[in-house]
C-alpha atoms as an extended CHARMM CRD file, in Angstrom:
* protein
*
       268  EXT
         1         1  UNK       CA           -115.7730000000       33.1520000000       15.8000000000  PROA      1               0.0000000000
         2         2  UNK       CA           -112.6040000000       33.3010000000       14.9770000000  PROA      2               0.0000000000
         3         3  UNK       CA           -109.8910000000       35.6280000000       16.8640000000  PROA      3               0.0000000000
         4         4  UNK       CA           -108.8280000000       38.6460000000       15.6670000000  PROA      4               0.0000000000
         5         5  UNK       CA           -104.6050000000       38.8480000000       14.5180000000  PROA      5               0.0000000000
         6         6  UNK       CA           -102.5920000000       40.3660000000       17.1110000000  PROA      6               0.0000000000
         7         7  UNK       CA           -100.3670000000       43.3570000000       16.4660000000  PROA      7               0.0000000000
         8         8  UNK       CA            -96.4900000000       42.7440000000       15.7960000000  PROA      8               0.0000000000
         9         9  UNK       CA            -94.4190000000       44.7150000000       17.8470000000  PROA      9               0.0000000000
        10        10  UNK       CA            -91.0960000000       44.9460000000       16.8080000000  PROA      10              0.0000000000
        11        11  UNK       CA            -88.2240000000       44.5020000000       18.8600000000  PROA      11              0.0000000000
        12        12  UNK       CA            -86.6460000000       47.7110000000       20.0890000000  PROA      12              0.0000000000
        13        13  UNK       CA            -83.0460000000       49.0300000000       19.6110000000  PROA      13              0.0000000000
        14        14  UNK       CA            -80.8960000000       50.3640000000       21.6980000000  PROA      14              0.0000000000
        15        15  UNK       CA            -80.6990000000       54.5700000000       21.4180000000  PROA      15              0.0000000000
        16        16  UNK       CA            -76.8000000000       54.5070000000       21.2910000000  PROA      16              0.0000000000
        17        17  UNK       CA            -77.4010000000       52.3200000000       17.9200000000  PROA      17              0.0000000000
        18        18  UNK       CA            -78.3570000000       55.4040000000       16.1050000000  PROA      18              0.0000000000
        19        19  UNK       CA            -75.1020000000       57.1720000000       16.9280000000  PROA      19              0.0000000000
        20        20  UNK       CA            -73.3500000000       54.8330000000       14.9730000000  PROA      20              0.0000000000
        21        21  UNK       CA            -75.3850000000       54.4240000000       12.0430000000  PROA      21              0.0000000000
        22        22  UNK       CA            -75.9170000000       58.2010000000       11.3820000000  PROA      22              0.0000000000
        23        23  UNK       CA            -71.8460000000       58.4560000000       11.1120000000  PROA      23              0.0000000000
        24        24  UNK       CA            -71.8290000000       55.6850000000        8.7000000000  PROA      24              0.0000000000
        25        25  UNK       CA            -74.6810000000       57.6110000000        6.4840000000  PROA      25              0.0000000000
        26        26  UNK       CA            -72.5080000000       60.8910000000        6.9540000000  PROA      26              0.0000000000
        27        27  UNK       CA            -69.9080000000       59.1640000000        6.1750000000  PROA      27              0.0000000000
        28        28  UNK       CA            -71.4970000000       58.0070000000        2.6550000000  PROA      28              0.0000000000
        29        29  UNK       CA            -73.6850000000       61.2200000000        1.8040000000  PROA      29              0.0000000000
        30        30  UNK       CA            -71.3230000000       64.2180000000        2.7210000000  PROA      30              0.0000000000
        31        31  UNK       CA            -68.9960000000       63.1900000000       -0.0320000000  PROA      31              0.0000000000
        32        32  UNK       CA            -71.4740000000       63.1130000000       -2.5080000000  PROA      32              0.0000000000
        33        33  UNK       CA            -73.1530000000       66.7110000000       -1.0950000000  PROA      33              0.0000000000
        34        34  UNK       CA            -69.8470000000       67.9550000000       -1.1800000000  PROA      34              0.0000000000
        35        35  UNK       CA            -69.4160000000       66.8470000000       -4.9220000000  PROA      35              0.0000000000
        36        36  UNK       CA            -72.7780000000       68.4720000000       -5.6720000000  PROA      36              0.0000000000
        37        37  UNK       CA            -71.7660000000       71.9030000000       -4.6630000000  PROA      37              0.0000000000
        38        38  UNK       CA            -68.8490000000       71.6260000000       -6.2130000000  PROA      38              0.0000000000
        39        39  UNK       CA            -70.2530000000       70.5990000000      -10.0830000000  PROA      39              0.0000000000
        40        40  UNK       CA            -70.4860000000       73.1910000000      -12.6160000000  PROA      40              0.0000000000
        41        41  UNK       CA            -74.1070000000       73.5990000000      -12.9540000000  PROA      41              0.0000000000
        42        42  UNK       CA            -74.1280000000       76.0770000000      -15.7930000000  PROA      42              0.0000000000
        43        43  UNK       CA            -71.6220000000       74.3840000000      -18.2420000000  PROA      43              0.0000000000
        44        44  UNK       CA            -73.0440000000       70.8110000000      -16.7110000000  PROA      44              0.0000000000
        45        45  UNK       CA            -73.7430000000       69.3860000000      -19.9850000000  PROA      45              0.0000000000
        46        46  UNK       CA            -71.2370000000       70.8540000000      -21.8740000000  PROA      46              0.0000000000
        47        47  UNK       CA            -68.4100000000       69.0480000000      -19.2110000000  PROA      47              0.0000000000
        48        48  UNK       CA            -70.2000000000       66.0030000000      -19.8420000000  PROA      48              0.0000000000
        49        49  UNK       CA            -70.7560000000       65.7810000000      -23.7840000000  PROA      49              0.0000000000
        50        50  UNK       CA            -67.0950000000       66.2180000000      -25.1340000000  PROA      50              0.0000000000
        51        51  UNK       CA            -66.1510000000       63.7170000000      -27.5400000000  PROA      51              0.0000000000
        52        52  UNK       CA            -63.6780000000       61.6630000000      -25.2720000000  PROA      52              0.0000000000
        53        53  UNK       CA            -66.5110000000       61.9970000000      -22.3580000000  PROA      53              0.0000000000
        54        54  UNK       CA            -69.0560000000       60.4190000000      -24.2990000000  PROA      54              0.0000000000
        55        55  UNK       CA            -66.4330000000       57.8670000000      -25.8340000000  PROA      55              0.0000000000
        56        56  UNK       CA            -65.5830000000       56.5510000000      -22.1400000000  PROA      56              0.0000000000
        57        57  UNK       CA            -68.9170000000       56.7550000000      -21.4530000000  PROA      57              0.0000000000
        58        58  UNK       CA            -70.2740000000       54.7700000000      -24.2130000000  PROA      58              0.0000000000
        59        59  UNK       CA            -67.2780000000       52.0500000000      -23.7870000000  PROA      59              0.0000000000
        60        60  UNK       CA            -67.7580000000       51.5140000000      -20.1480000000  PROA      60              0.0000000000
        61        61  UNK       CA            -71.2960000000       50.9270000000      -20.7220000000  PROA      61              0.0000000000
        62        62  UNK       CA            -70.5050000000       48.4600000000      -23.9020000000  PROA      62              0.0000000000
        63        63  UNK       CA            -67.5170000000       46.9710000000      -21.8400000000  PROA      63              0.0000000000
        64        64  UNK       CA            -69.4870000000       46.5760000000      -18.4060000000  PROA      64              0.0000000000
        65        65  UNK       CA            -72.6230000000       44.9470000000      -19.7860000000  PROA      65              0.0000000000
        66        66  UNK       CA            -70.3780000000       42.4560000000      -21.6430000000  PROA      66              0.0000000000
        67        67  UNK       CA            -68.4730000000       41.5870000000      -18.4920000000  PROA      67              0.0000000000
        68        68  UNK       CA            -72.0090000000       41.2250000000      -16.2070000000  PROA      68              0.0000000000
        69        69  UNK       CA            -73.1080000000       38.8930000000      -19.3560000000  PROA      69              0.0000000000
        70        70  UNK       CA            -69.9350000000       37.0040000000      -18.8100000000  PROA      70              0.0000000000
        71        71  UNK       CA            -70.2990000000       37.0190000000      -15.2040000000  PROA      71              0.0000000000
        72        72  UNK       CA            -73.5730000000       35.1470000000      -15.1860000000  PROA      72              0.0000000000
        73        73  UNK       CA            -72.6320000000       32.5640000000      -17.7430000000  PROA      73              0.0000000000
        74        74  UNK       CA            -69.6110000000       31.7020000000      -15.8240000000  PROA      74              0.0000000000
        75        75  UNK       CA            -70.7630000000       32.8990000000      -11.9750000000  PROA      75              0.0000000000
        76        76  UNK       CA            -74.1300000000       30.8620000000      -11.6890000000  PROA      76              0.0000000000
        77        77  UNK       CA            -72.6250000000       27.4830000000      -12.1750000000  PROA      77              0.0000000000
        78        78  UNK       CA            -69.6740000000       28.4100000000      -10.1840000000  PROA      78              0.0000000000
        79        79  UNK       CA            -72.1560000000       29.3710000000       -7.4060000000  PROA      79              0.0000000000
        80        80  UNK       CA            -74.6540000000       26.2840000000       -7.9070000000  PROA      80              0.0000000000
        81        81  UNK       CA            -71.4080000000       24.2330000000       -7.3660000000  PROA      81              0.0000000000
        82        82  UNK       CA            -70.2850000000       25.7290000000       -4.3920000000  PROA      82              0.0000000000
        83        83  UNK       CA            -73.9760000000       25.5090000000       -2.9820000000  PROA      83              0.0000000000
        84        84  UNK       CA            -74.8650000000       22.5080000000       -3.9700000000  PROA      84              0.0000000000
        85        85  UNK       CA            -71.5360000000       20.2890000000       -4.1850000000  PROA      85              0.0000000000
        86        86  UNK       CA            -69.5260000000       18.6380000000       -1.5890000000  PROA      86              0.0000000000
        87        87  UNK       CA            -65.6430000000       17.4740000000       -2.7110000000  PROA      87              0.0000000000
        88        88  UNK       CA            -62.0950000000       17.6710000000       -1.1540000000  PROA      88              0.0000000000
        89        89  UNK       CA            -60.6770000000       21.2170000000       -2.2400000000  PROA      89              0.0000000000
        90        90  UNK       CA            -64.0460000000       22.9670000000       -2.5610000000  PROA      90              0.0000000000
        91        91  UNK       CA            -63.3040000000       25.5720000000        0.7300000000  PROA      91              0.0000000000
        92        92  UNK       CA            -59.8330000000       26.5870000000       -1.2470000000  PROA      92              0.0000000000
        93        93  UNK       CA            -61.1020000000       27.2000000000       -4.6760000000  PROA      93              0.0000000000
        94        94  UNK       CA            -64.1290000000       29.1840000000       -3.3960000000  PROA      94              0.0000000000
        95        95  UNK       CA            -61.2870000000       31.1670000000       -1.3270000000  PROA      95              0.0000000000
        96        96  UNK       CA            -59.6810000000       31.5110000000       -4.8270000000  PROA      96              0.0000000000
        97        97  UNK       CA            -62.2860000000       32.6760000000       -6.5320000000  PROA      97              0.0000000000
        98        98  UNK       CA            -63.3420000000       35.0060000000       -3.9150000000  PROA      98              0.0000000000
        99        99  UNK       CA            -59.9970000000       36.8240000000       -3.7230000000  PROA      99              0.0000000000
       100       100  UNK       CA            -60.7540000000       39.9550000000       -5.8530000000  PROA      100             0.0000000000
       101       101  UNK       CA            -62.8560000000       41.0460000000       -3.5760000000  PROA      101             0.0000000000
       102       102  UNK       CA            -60.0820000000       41.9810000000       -1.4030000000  PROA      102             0.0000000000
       103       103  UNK       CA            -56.8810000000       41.8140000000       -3.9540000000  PROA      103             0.0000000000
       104       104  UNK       CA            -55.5570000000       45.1130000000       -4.7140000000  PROA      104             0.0000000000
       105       105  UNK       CA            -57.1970000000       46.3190000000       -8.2950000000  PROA      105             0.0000000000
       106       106  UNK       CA            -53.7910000000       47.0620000000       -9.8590000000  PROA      106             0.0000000000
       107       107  UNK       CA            -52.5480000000       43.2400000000       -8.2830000000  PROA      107             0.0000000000
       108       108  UNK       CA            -55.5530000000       41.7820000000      -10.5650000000  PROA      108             0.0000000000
       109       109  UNK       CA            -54.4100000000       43.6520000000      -13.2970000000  PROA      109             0.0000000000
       110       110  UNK       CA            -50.7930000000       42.5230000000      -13.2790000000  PROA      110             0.0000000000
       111       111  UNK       CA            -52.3180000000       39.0310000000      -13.1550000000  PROA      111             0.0000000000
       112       112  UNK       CA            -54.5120000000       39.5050000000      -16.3050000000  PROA      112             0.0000000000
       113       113  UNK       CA            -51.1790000000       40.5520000000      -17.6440000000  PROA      113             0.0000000000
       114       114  UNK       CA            -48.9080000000       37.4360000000      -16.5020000000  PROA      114             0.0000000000
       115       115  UNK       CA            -51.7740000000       35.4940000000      -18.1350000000  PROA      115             0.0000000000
       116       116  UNK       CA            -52.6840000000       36.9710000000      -21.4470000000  PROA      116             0.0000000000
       117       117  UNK       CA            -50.4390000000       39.3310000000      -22.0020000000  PROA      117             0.0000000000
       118       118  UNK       CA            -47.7360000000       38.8860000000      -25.0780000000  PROA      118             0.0000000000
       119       119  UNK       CA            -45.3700000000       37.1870000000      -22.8170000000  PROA      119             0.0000000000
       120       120  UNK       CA            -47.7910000000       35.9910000000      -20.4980000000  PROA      120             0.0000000000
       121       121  UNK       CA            -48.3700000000       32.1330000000      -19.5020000000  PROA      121             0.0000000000
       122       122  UNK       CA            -51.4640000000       32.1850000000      -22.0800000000  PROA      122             0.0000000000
       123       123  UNK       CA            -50.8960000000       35.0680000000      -24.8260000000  PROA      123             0.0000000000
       124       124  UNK       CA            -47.6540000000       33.9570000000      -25.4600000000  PROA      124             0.0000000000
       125       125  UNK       CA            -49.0690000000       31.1090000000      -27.6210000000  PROA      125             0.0000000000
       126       126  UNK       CA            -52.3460000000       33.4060000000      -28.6760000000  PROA      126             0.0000000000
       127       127  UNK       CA            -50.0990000000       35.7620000000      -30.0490000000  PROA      127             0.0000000000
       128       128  UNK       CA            -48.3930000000       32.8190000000      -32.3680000000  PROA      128             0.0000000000
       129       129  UNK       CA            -52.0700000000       32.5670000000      -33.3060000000  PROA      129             0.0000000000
       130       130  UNK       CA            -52.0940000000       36.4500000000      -34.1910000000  PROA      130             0.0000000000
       131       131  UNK       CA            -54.2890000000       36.9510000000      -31.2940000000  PROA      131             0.0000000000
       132       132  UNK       CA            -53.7910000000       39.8650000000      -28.7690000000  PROA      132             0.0000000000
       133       133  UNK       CA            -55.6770000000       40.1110000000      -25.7340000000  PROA      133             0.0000000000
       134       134  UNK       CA            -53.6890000000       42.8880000000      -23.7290000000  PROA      134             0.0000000000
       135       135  UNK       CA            -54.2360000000       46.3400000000      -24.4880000000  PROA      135             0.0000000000
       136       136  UNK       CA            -57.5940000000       46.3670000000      -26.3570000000  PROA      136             0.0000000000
       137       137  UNK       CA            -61.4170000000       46.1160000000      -25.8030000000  PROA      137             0.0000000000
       138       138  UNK       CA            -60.9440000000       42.6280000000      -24.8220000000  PROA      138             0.0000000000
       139       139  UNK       CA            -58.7060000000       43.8050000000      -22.0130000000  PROA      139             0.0000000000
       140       140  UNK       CA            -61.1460000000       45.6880000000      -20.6090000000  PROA      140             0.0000000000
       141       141  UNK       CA            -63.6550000000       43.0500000000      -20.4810000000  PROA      141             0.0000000000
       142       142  UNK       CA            -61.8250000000       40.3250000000      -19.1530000000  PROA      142             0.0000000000
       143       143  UNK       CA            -60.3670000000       43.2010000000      -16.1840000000  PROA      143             0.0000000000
       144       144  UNK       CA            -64.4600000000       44.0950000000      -15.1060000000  PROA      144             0.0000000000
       145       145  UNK       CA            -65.1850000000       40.1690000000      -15.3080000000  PROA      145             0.0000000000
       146       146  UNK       CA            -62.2490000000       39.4670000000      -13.0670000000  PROA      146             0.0000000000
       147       147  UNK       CA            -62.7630000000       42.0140000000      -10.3090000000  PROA      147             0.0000000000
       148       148  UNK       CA            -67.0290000000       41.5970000000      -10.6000000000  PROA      148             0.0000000000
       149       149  UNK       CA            -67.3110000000       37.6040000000      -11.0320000000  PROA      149             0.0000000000
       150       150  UNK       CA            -67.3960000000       37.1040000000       -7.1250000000  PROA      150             0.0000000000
       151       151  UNK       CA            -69.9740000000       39.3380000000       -6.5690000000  PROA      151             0.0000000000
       152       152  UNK       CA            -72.2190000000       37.7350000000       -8.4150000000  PROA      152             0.0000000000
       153       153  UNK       CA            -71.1170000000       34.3550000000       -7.0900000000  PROA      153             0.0000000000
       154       154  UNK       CA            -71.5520000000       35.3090000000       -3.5230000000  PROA      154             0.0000000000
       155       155  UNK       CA            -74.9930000000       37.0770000000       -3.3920000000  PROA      155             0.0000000000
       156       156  UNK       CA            -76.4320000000       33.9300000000       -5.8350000000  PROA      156             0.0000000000
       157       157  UNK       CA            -74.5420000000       31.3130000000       -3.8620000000  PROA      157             0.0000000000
       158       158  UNK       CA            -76.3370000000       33.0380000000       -0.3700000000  PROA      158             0.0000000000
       159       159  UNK       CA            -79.3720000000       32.9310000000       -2.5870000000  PROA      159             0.0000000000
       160       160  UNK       CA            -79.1680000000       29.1800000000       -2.9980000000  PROA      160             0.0000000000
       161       161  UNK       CA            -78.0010000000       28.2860000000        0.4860000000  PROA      161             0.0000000000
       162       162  UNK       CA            -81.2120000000       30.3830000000        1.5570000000  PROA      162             0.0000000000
       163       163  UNK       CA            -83.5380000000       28.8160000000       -0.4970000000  PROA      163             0.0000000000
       164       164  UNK       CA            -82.5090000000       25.0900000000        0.1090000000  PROA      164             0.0000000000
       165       165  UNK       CA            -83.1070000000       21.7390000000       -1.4750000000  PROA      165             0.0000000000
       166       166  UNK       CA            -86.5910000000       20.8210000000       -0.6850000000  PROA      166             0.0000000000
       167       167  UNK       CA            -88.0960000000       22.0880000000       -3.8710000000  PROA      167             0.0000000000
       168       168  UNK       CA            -85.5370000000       20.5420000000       -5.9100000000  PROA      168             0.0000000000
       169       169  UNK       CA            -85.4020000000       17.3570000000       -4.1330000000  PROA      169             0.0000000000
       170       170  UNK       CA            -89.2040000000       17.0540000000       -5.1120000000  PROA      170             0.0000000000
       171       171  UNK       CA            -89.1340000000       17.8920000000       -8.5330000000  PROA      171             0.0000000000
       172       172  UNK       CA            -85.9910000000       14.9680000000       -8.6610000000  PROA      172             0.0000000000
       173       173  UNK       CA            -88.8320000000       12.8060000000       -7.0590000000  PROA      173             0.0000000000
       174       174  UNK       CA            -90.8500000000       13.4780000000       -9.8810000000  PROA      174             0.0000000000
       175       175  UNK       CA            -89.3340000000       12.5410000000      -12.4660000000  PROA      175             0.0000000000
       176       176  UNK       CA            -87.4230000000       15.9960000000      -13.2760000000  PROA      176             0.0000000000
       177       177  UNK       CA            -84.1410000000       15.5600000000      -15.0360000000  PROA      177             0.0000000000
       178       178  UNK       CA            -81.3360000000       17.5410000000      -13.5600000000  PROA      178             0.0000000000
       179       179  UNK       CA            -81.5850000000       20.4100000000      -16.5170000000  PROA      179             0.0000000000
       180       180  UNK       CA            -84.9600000000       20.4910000000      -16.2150000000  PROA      180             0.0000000000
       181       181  UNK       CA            -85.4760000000       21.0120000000      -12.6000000000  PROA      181             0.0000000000
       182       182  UNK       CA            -82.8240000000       23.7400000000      -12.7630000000  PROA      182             0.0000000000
       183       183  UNK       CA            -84.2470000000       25.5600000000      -15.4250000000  PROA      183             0.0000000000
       184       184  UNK       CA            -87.6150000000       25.0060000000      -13.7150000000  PROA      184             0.0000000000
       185       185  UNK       CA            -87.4320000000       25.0760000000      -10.4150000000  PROA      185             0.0000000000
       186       186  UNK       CA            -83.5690000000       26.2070000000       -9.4610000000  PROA      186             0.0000000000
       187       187  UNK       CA            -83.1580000000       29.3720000000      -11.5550000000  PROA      187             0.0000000000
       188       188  UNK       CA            -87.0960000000       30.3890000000      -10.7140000000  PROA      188             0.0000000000
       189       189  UNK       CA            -86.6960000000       30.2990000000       -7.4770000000  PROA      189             0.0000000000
       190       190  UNK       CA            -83.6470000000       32.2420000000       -6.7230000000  PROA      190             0.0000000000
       191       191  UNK       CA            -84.0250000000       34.5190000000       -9.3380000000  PROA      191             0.0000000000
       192       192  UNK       CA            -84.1290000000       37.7180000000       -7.3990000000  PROA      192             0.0000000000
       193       193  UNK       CA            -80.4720000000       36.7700000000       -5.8260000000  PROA      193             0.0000000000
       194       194  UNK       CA            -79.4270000000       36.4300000000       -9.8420000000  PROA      194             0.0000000000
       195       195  UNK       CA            -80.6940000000       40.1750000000      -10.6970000000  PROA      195             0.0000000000
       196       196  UNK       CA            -79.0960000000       41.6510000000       -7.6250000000  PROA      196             0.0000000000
       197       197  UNK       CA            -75.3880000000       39.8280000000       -8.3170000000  PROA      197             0.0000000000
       198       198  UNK       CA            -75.6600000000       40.9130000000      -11.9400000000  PROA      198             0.0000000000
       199       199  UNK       CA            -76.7580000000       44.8570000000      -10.9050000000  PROA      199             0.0000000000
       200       200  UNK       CA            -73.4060000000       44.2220000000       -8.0390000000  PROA      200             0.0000000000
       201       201  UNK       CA            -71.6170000000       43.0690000000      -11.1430000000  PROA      201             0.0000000000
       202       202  UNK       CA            -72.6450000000       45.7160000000      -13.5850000000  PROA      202             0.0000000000
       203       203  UNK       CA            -71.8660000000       48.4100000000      -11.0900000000  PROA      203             0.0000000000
       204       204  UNK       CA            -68.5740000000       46.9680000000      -10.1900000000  PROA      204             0.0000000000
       205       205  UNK       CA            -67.4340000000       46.5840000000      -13.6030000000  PROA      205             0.0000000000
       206       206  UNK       CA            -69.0640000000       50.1470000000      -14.7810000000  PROA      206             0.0000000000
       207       207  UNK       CA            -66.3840000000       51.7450000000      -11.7140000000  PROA      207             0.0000000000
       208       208  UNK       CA            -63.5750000000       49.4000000000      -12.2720000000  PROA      208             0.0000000000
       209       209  UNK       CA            -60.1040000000       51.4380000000      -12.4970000000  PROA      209             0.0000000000
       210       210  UNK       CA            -56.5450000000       50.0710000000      -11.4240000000  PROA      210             0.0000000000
       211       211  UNK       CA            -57.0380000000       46.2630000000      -13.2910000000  PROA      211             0.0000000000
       212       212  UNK       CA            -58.2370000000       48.0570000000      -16.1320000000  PROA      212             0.0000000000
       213       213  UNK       CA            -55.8560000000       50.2630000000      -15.9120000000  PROA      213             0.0000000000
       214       214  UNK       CA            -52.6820000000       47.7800000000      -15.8500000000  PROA      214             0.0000000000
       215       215  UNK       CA            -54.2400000000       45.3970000000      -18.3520000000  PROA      215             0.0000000000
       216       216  UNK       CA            -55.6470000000       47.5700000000      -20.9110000000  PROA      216             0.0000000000
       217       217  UNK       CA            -54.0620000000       50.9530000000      -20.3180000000  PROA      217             0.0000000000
       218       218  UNK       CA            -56.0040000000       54.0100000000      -21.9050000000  PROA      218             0.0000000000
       219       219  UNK       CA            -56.6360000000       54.9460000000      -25.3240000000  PROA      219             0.0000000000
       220       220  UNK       CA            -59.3990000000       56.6240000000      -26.3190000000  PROA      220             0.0000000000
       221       221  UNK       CA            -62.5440000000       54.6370000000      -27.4580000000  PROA      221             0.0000000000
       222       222  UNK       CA            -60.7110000000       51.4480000000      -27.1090000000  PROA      222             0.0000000000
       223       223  UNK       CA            -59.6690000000       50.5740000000      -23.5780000000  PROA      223             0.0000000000
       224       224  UNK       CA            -60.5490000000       54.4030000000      -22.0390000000  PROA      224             0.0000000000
       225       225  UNK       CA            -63.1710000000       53.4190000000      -20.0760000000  PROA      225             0.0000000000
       226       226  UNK       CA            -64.8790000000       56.4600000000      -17.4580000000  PROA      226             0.0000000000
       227       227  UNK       CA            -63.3900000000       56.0790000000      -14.2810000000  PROA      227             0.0000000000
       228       228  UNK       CA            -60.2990000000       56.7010000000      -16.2740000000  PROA      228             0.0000000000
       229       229  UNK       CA            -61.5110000000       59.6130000000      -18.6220000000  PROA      229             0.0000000000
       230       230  UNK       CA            -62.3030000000       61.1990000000      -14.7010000000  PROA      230             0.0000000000
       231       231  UNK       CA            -59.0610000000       60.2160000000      -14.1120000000  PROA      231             0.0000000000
       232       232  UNK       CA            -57.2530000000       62.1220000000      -16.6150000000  PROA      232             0.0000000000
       233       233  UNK       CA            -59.3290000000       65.0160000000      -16.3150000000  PROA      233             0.0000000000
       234       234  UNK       CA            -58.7490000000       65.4590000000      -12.7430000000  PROA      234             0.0000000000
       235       235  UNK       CA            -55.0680000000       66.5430000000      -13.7460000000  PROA      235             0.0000000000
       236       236  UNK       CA            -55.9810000000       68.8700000000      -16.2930000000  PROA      236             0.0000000000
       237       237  UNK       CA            -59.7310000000       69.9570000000      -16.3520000000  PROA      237             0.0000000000
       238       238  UNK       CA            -61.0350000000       69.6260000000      -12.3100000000  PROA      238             0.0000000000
       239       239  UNK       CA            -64.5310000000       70.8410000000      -13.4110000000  PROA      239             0.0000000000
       240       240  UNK       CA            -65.0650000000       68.1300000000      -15.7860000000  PROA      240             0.0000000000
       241       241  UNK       CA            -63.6770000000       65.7290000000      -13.5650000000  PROA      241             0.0000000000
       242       242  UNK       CA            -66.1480000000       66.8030000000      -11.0290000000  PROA      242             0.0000000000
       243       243  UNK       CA            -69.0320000000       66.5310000000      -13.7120000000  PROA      243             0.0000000000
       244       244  UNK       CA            -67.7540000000       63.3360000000      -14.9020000000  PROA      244             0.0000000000
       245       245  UNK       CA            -67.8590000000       61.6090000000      -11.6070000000  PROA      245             0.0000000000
       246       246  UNK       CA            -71.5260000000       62.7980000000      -10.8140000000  PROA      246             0.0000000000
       247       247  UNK       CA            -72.3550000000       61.6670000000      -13.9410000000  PROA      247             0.0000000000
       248       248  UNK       CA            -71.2180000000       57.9710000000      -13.1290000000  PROA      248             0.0000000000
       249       249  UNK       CA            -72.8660000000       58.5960000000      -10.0830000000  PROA      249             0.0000000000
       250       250  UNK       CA            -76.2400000000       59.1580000000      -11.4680000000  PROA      250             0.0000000000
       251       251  UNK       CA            -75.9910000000       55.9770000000      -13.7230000000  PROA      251             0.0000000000
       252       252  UNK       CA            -75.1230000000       53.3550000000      -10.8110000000  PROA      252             0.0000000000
       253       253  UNK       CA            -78.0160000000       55.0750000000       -8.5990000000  PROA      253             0.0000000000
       254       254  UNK       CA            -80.1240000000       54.6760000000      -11.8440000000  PROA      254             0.0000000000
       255       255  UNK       CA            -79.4200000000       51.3230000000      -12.3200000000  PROA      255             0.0000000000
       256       256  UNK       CA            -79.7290000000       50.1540000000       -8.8870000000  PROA      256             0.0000000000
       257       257  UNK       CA            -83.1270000000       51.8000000000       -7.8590000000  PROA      257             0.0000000000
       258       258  UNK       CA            -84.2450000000       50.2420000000      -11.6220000000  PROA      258             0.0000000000
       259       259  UNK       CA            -83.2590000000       47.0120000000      -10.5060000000  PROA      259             0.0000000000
       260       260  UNK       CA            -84.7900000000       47.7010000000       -6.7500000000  PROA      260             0.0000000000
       261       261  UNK       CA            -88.2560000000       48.5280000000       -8.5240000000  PROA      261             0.0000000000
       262       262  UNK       CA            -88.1890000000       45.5190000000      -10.8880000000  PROA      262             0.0000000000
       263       263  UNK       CA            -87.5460000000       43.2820000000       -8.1880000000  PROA      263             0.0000000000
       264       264  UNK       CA            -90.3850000000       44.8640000000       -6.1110000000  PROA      264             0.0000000000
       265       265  UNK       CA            -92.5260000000       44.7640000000       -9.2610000000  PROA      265             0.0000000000
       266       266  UNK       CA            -91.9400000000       41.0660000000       -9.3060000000  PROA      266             0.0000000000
       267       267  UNK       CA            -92.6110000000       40.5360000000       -5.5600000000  PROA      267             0.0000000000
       268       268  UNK       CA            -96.1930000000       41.7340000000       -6.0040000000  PROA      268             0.0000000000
């Protein structure tokens, strides 16, 4: 006879815990009600389908998946090296590469420019080569990358550090050569931190403003990405700046709960 499972009863928390968390949620949804109430219903779409709306749009999106693309090529093996490698220096340059997640935007963007720009340390010599980084599509890119590469590093390098070696180790023990047992084993099994650092990335880069700004500037259909199309409508049309903004809104949350639900999907 064998004994029936016992019920899991979870740990209690404190009532004065809920004080705090309901301010935080305030703090995140009233914004967003009060942006709601304050969008043109009526001439919704119209605010939203003008011809430099839809251009931002349509670059951001072009510009932002680029830049996520770019962050996993270049993020996962900075991440499987911080994970998996030990060597003098390694604490600094993950502090290095971790620093746009609290540098200033507009700081990143003056960086870019020291770097690529026509007098910068690189574009100096790409602009002998007739190449120009600063001020164009490019720009843009390369800003988004910048300011969304550690995102993806740190949720797949938590990912890694989570899942540990032992699986790894055993496929090694079998005979697995070091590509294969990454492709095989590594990637496999922390796949689910990979999706959620590229959907950080994607929504990072999709809102990215003051590197963009200061590295590519804004021209329309070129470097005028949406946060700044918002941007320049707040000054002269409020109502489509308002529509704009809920707009970019409504993308991110679409993304993310598409992501959430694939993830879930996968679970099952």
């Amino acid at each position: 006879m064998t004994a029936r499972p016992t019920a899991r009863i979870p740990a209690g928390l404190p009532a004065w815990i809920f004080v705090p968390a309901a301010v935080g949620s305030l703090l995140v949804v009233l914004p967003l009600v009060a942006m709601l109430v304050e969008v043109d219903w009526p001439n919704f779409l119209q605010l939203v389908t003008s011809e430099s709306s839809l251009d931002a749009l349509a670059l951001s999106i072009r510009t932002a998946s680029a830049s996520t693309l770019l962050c996993v090529l270049l993020g996962v093996p900075m991440a499987l090296v911080s994970a998996r490698c030990r060597f003098p220096g390694l604490a600094a340059l993950r502090a290095l590469v971790l620093l746009p997640l609290v540098l200033p935007p507009v700081v990143g963007g003056l960086a870019l420019l020291y770097t690529f720009g026509r007098h910068g340390l690189i574009g100096r010599h790409l602009e002998v080569a007739g190449i120009q980084i600063a001020f164009s599509t490019t720009a843009v890119v390369l800003a988004q990358t910048f300011v969304a590469l550690p995102f993806l590093v740190i949720s797949l390098e938590g990912a890694l550090r989570t899942a540990g070696r032992r699986y790894e180790d055993v496929a090694a023990t079998l005979g697995g050569r070091p590509t294969t047992v990454l492709r095989r084993v590594t990637v496999p099994l922390v796949l689910p931190g990979l999706v959620s650092g590229a959907v950080l990335a994607f929504a990072r880069a999709l809102g990215e403003f003051g590197a963009t700004l200061t590295f590519a500037g804004s021209l329309q259909g070129v470097t005028r990405t949406l946060p700044l199309e918002i941007y320049l409508q707040r000054e002269t049309d409020p109502e489509a700046a308002v529509a704009l903004s809920l707009l970019l809104v409504l993308v991110a949350v679409a993304i993310v709960l598409g992501a959430r639900t694939r993830r879930a999907a996968g679970a099952l």
